[in-house]
C-alpha positions in Angstrom: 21.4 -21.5 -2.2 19.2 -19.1 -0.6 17.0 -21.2 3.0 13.4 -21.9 2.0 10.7 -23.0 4.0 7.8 -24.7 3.0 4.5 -24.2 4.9 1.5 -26.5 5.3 -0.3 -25.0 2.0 2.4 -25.6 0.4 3.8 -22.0 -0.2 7.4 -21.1 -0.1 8.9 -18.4 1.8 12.6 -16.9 1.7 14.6 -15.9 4.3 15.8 -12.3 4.4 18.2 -9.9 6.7 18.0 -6.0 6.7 20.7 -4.2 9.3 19.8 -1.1 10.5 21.1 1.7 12.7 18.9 2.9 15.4 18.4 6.4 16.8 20.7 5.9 19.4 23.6 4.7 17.1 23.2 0.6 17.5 23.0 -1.3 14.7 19.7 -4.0 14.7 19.1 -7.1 12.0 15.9 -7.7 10.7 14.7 -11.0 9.9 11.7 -10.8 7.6 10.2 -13.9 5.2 9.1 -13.2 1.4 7.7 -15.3 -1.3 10.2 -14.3 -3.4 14.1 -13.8 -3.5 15.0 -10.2 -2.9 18.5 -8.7 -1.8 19.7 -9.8 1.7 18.6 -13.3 1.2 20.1 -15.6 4.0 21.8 -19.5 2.7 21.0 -20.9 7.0 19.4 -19.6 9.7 21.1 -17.9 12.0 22.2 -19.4 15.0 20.2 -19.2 18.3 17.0 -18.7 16.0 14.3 -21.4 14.7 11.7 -21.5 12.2 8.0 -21.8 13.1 4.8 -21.2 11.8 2.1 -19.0 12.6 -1.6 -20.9 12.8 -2.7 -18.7 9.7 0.3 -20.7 7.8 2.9 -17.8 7.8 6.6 -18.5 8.4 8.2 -16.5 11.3 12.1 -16.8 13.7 11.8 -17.5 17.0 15.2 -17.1 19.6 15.7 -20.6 20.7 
């Protein structure tokens, strides 16, 4: 079961991951929101990170 949030309009988001490799040879994770289910969808959130929401209604992770 992929983690949903709900925001106040009533829209639902998806969580998503994307790793990457940077130029200097580190690998980074990208946590990005999308309406609909896509490859790299995330079941929880990942720890040390909470959900908030933007004033224009728009999901986003913040480090706790």
């Amino acid at each position: 079961m992929a983690f949903s949030f709900t925001n106040k309009r009533g829209v639902t988001y998806f969580l998503h991951a994307r790793s990457t490799i940077t130029k200097t040879g580190k690998t980074q994770t990208l946590y990005f929101f999308s309406k609909e289910k896509k490859t790299g969808v995330l079941e929880v959130v990942p720890a040390g990170y909470k959900v908030s929401e933007t004033v224009n209604g728009l999901p986003v992770l913040k480090k706790v």
